[in-house]
N, C-alpha and C positions, 0 to 999 in steps of 0.2 A: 504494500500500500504506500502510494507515495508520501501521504502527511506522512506517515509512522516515520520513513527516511528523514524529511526535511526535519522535524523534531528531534533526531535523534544528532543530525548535522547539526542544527544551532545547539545545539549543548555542547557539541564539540568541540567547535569553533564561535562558542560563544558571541555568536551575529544575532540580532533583535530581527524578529519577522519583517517588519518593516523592512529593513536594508536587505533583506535577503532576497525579498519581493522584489525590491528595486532592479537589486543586480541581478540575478536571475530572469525574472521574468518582465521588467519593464513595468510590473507594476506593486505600489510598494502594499496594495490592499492583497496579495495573491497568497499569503499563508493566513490569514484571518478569512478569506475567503474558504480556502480549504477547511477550516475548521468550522465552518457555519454549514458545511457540507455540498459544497462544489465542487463537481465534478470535472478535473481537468478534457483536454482532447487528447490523444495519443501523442499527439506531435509535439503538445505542449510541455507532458509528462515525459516523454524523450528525451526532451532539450534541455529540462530540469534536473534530469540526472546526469545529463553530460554534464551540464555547468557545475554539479558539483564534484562530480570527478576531476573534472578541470582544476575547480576550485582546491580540491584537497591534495592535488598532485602538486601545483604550483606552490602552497603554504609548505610541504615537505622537503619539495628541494630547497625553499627558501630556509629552511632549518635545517637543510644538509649542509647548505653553505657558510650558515655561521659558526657549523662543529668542526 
């Protein structure tokens, strides 16, 4: 289920739904959305889990490179 990931990504990476909506999906209402129970599109759901493999691949080597 995709909340259940995004949820479990801001705890992670300790990002506020707000900004996460932003960057992700362009809009900052898009995990409040989700929890009112909105149903994304596939495409949109696709593009939100790239962005955060994106996201959590880029903060990692960003932490490789300061070890």
């Amino acid at each position: 289920m995709l909340l259940r990931s995004i949820e479990t990504f801001l705890r992670e990476h300790k990002l506020p739904a707000t900004k996460f909506g932003r960057l992700a999906a362009h809009d900052p209402r898009f995990v409040l959305d989700l929890r009112m129970g909105r149903t994304p599109r596939p495409e949109t759901e696709l593009r939100t889990r790239a962005w955060m493999q994106g996201y959590a691949d880029r903060v990692a080597a960003e932490k490789k490179e300061r070890a």
